[in-house]
N, C-alpha and C positions, 0 to 999 in steps of 0.2 A: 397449491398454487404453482402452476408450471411454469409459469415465469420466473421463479425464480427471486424475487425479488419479495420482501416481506411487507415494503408500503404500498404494493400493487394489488389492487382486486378487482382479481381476477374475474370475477363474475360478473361485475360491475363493467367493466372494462375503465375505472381510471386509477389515477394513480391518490391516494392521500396527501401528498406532499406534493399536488400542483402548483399549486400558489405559491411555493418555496422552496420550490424542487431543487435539489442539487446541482450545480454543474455537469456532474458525471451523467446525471439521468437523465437533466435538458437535453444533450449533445448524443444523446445513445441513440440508435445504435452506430451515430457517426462518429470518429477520432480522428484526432490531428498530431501528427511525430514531428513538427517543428520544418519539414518539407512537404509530408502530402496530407491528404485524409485517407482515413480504409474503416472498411467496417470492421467489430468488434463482434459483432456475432451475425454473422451471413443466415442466422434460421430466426432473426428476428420477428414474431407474427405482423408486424407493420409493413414488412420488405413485402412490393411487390402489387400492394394495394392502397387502392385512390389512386391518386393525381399527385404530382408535385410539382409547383411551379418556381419558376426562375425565384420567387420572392423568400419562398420556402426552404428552397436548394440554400439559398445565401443565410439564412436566417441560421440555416441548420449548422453551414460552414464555421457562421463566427461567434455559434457556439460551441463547436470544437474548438476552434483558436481560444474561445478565452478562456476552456477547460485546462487547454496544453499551458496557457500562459499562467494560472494560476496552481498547477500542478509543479511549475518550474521555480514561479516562485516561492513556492513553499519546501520546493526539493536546495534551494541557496541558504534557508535561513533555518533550518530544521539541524543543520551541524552546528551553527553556533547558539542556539538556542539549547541541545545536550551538551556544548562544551560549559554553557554556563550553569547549565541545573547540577552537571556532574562536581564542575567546582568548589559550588557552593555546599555538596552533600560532603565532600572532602574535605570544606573547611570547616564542617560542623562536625564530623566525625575526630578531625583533628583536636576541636572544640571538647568535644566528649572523651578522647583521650588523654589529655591534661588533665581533666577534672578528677580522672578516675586515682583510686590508690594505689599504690603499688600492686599490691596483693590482688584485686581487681584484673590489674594489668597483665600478672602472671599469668589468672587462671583464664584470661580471654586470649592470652597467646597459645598459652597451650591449647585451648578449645579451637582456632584457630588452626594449631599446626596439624590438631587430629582429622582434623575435616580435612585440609589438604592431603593428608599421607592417604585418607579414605577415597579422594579421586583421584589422585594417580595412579592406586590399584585398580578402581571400576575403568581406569580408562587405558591402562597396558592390559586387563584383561575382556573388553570390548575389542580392542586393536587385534590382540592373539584370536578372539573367534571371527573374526570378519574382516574379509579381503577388500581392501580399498580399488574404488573402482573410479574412472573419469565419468563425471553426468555427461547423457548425451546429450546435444544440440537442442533447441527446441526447435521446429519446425514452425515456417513463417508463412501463415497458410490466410491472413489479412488479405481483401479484396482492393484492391484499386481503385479511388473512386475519382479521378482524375478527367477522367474519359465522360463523364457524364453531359450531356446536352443541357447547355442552358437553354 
C-alpha cells in the first residue's frame, strides 16, 4: 500500500473508515496552523486531478479548522488529565508504601538505589562515548494554500 496509510485500499481506491473517518484523514491532504491552511503532503495522488469547486474548496477548509480546533483542544486538557492520573498513581504508591513492612521497605530501597547507581553509570558512560550535538532546524517546506481561486 503506497499510500501509506493502513485503512486505505489501495486497490480499491477507498478508504474503510469513510463513514467515520477521522478528522485528520477528512481534512488530508489539507491543514490549518490557527492562521493559514498548507498542504501536508504536496505528492498527494488526489492533487492535481478533477475539479474542485468553491463548495469543495470550503468544505475542505472547515475541515481543517475543526481538525486544528480539536487538536488544540485536546493539546489544553491532555496536561491536566497526566497531572491527575500521575497523582493518583502517587497516591496509591504512597498507599502501597504504608502498607508495606519494614523489611519490605528496606529491601525495595535498596532494589531502588541499585537501579539508580545502574543508570548513572549507563548514562556518564553513554555521555563519555558521544559528543552532544544541537538538532538542526527542520525545514518548512508546507505549500501555501492561501492564493487559491475561489
Amino acid at each position: 500500500n503506497p499510500s501509506g496509510c493502513p485503512l486505505y485500499d489501495y486497490k480499491n481506491k477507498i478508504c474503510n473508515l469513510y463513514s467515520s473517518m477521522p478528522l485528520h484523514c477528512s481534512a488530508y491532504p489539507l491543514a490549518y496552523n490557527g492562521e493559514k491552511f498548507y498542504l501536508v503532503d504536496t505528492e498527494s495522488p488526489g492533487l492535481g486531478s478533477g475539479n474542485m469547486s468553491k463548495e469543495s474548496l470550503a468544505e475542505a477548509r472547515l475541515r481543517a479548522q475543526n481538525h486544528f480546533s480539536a487538536l488544540s483542544s485536546t493539546n489544553s486538557i491532555l496536561p491536566l488529565i497526566y497531572s491527575l492520573m500521575v497523582g493518583n498513581m502517587m497516591k496509591r504508591s504512597q498507599e502501597a508504601m504504608d502498607s508495606m513492612s519494614e523489611e519490605d521497605r528496606a529491601q525495595l530501597e535498596g532494589l531502588m538505589k541499585k537501579s539508580d547507581e545502574t543508570e548513572l553509570a549507563d548514562e556518564t558512560e553513554l555521555a563519555d562515548e558521544t559528543e552532544l550535538t544541537e538538532p538542526e532546524e527542520e525545514a518548512d517546506d508546507f505549500e501555501d494554500l492561501e492564493d487559491i481561486e475561489e
